[in-house]
ROKOL-875655 format. One record per residue (C-alpha): y negated, x, z; residue number from 1; residue in one letter. Coordinates in pm, 1 decimal, decimal comma. Layout:
@c2->Y; c1->X; c3->Z; num->NUM; residu->A
...
***
This chain:
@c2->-1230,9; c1->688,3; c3->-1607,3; num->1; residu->X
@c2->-1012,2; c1->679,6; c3->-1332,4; num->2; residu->X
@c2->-1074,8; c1->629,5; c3->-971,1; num->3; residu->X
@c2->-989,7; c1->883,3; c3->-724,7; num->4; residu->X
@c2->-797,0; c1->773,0; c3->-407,3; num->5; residu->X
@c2->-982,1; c1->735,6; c3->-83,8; num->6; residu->X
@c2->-825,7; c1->1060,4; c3->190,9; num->7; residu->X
@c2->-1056,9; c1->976,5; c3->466,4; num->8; residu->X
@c2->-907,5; c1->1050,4; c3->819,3; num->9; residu->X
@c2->-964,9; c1->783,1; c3->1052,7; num->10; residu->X
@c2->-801,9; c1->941,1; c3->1346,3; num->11; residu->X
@c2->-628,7; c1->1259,8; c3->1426,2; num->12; residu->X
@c2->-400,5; c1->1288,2; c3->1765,9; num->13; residu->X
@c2->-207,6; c1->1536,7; c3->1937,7; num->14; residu->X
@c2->125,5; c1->1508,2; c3->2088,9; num->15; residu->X
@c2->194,2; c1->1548,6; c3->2451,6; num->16; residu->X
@c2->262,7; c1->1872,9; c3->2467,6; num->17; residu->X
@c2->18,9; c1->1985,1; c3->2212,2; num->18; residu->X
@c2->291,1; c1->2089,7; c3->1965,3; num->19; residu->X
@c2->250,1; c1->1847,7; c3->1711,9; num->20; residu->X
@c2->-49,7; c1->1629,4; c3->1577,7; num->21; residu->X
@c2->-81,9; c1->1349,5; c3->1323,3; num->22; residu->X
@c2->-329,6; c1->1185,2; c3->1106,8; num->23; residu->X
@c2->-391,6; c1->832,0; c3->974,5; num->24; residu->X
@c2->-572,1; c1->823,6; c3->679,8; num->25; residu->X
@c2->-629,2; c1->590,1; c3->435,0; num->26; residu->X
@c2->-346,5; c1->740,2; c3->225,3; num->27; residu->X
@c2->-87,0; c1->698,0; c3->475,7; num->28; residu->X
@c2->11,3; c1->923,3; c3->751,2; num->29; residu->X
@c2->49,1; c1->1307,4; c3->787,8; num->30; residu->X
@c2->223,3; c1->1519,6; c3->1063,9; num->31; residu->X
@c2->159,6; c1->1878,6; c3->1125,1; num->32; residu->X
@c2->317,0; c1->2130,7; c3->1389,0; num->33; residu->X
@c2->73,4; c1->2346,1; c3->1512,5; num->34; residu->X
@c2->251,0; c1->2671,5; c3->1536,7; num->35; residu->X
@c2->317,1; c1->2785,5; c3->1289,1; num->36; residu->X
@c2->53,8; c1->2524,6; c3->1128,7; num->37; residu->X
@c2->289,0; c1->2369,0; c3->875,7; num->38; residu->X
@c2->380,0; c1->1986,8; c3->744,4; num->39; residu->X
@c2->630,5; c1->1838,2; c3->962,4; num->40; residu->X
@c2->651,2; c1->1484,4; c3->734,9; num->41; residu->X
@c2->419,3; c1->1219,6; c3->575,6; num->42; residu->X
@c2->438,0; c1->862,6; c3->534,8; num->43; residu->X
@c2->266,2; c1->775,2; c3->182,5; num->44; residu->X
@c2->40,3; c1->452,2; c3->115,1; num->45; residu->X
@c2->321,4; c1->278,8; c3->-53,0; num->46; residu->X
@c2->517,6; c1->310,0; c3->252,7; num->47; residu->X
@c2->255,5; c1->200,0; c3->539,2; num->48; residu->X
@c2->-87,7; c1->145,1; c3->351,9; num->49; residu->X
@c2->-400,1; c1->316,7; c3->524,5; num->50; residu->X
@c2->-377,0; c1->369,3; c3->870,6; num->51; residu->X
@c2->-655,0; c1->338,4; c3->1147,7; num->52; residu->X
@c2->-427,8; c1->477,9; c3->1467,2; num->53; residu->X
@c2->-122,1; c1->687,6; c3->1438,6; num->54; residu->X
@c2->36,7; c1->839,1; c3->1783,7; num->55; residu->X
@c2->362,2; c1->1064,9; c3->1784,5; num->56; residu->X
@c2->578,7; c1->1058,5; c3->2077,4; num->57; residu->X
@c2->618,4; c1->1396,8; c3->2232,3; num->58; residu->X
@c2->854,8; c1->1579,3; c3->1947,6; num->59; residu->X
@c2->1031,8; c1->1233,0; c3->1869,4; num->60; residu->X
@c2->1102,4; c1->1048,7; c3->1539,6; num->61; residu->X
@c2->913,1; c1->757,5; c3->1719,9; num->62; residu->X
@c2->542,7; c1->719,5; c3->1575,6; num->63; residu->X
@c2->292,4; c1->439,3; c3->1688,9; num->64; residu->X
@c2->129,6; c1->309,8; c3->1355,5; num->65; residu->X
@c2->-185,0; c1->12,6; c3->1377,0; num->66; residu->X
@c2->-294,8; c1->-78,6; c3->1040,1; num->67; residu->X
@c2->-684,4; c1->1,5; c3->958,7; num->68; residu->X
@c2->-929,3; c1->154,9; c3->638,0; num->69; residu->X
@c2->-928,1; c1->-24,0; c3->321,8; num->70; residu->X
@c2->-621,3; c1->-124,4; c3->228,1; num->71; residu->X
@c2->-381,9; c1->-192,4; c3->534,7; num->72; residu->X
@c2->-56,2; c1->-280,7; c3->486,4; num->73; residu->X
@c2->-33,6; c1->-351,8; c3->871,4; num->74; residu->X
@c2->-241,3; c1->-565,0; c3->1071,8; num->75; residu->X
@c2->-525,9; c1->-406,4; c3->1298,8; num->76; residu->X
@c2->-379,9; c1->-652,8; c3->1602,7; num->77; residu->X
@c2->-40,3; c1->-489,5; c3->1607,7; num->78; residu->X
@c2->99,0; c1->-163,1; c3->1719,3; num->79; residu->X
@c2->421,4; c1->-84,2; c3->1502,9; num->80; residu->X
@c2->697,2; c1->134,3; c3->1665,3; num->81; residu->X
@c2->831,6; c1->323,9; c3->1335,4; num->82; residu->X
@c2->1184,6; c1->540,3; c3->1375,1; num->83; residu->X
@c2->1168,3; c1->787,3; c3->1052,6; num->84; residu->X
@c2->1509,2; c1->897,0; c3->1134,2; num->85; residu->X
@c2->1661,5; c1->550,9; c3->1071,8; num->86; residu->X
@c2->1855,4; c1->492,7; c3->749,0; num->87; residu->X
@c2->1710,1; c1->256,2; c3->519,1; num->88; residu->X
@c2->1522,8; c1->243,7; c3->188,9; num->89; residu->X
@c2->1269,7; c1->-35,2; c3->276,4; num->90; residu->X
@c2->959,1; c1->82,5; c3->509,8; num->91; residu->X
@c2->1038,9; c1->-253,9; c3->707,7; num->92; residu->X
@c2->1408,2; c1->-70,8; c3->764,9; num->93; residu->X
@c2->1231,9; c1->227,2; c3->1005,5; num->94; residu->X
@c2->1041,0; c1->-15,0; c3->1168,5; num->95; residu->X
@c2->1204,4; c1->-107,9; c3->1518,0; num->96; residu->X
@c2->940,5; c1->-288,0; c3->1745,1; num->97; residu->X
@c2->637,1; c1->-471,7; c3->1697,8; num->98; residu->X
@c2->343,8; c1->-568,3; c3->1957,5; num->99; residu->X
@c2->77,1; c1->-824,9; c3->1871,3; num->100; residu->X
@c2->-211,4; c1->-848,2; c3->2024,0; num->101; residu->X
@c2->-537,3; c1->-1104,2; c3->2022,5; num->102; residu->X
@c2->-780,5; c1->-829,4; c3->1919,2; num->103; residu->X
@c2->-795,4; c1->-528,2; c3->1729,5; num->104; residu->X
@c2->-648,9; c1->-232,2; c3->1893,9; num->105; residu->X
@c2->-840,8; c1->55,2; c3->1982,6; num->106; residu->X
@c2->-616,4; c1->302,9; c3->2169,1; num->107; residu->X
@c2->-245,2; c1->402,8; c3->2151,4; num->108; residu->X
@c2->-144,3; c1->628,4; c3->2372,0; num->109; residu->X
***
Protein backbone atom coordinates (compact mmCIF):
# COMPACT_ATOMS: atom_id res chain seq x y z
CA UNK A 1 0.00 0.00 0.00
CA UNK A 2 1.08 3.26 -0.76
CA UNK A 3 0.88 6.41 1.16
CA UNK A 4 -0.94 9.31 -0.08
CA UNK A 5 0.81 12.76 0.04
CA UNK A 6 -0.14 15.20 2.72
CA UNK A 7 -2.18 18.67 0.64
CA UNK A 8 -2.95 20.45 3.77
CA UNK A 9 -3.00 24.33 3.35
CA UNK A 10 -1.27 26.04 6.00
CA UNK A 11 -1.90 29.50 4.82
CA UNK A 12 -3.65 31.17 2.01
CA UNK A 13 -2.88 35.12 1.18
CA UNK A 14 -4.01 37.63 -1.11
CA UNK A 15 -2.05 40.05 -3.06
CA UNK A 16 -2.27 43.73 -2.64
CA UNK A 17 -4.60 44.49 -4.88
CA UNK A 18 -6.69 41.46 -4.42
CA UNK A 19 -5.88 40.09 -7.89
CA UNK A 20 -3.91 37.28 -7.08
CA UNK A 21 -3.65 34.83 -4.00
CA UNK A 22 -1.31 31.99 -3.05
CA UNK A 23 -1.15 28.99 -0.94
CA UNK A 24 1.54 27.12 1.03
CA UNK A 25 0.83 23.78 1.53
CA UNK A 26 2.64 21.01 2.45
CA UNK A 27 3.10 20.08 -1.24
CA UNK A 28 4.70 23.19 -2.21
CA UNK A 29 3.16 26.36 -3.31
CA UNK A 30 0.15 27.29 -5.57
CA UNK A 31 -0.86 30.69 -7.18
CA UNK A 32 -4.24 31.50 -8.44
CA UNK A 33 -5.66 34.78 -10.17
CA UNK A 34 -8.88 35.46 -9.05
CA UNK A 35 -10.63 36.63 -12.12
CA UNK A 36 -11.03 34.63 -14.05
CA UNK A 37 -10.19 31.99 -11.10
CA UNK A 38 -7.42 30.14 -12.90
CA UNK A 39 -3.65 28.72 -11.96
CA UNK A 40 -1.19 31.37 -12.39
CA UNK A 41 2.03 28.86 -11.37
CA UNK A 42 3.07 26.32 -8.65
CA UNK A 43 6.18 25.56 -6.99
CA UNK A 44 6.21 21.60 -6.32
CA UNK A 45 7.70 19.88 -3.03
CA UNK A 46 10.82 18.95 -4.82
CA UNK A 47 11.41 22.48 -5.52
CA UNK A 48 10.68 24.24 -1.97
CA UNK A 49 9.38 21.35 0.39
CA UNK A 50 6.11 22.23 2.44
CA UNK A 51 5.55 25.63 3.09
CA UNK A 52 4.07 27.35 6.31
CA UNK A 53 3.93 31.23 4.82
CA UNK A 54 3.89 32.16 1.22
CA UNK A 55 3.25 36.09 0.28
CA UNK A 56 3.16 37.37 -3.47
CA UNK A 57 4.19 40.79 -4.17
CA UNK A 58 1.49 42.78 -5.81
CA UNK A 59 1.48 41.04 -9.56
CA UNK A 60 5.39 40.43 -9.31
CA UNK A 61 7.55 37.31 -9.92
CA UNK A 62 8.80 38.08 -6.29
CA UNK A 63 7.18 35.53 -3.67
CA UNK A 64 8.05 35.50 0.15
CA UNK A 65 8.48 31.69 1.05
CA UNK A 66 9.20 30.57 5.17
CA UNK A 67 9.60 26.94 5.43
CA UNK A 68 6.85 25.07 7.75
CA UNK A 69 4.46 21.47 7.79
CA UNK A 70 6.18 18.28 7.73
CA UNK A 71 8.77 18.22 5.59
CA UNK A 72 10.43 21.76 5.09
CA UNK A 73 13.00 22.20 2.89
CA UNK A 74 13.43 25.82 4.34
CA UNK A 75 13.91 26.81 7.75
CA UNK A 76 10.86 28.27 9.83
CA UNK A 77 13.49 31.29 11.01
CA UNK A 78 14.00 32.58 7.51
CA UNK A 79 11.97 34.46 5.02
CA UNK A 80 13.25 33.50 1.39
CA UNK A 81 12.83 36.15 -1.41
CA UNK A 82 12.24 33.68 -4.54
CA UNK A 83 12.35 35.40 -8.33
CA UNK A 84 10.44 32.60 -10.58
CA UNK A 85 11.35 34.56 -13.56
CA UNK A 86 15.11 34.02 -13.06
CA UNK A 87 16.90 31.50 -15.29
CA UNK A 88 18.23 28.59 -13.63
CA UNK A 89 17.55 24.89 -13.17
CA UNK A 90 18.41 24.60 -9.41
CA UNK A 91 15.55 25.99 -6.89
CA UNK A 92 18.64 27.69 -5.04
CA UNK A 93 19.11 29.59 -8.72
CA UNK A 94 15.49 31.68 -8.19
CA UNK A 95 16.33 32.34 -4.87
CA UNK A 96 17.75 36.03 -4.51
CA UNK A 97 17.63 37.14 -0.75
CA UNK A 98 17.52 35.54 2.45
CA UNK A 99 16.52 36.97 6.08
CA UNK A 100 17.24 35.03 9.27
CA UNK A 101 15.74 35.55 12.12
CA UNK A 102 16.07 34.23 16.04
CA UNK A 103 12.53 32.84 16.10
CA UNK A 104 10.08 31.36 13.97
CA UNK A 105 8.30 33.72 11.76
CA UNK A 106 4.79 34.32 11.98
CA UNK A 107 3.83 37.07 9.49
CA UNK A 108 5.06 38.16 6.02
CA UNK A 109 3.58 40.83 4.72
Amino acid sequence: MTQQPLRGVTSLHFNQDQSCFCCAMETGVRIYNVEPLMEKGHLDHEQVGSVGLVEMLHRSNLLALVGGGSSPKFSEISVLIWDDAREGKDSKDKLVLEFTFTKPVLAVR
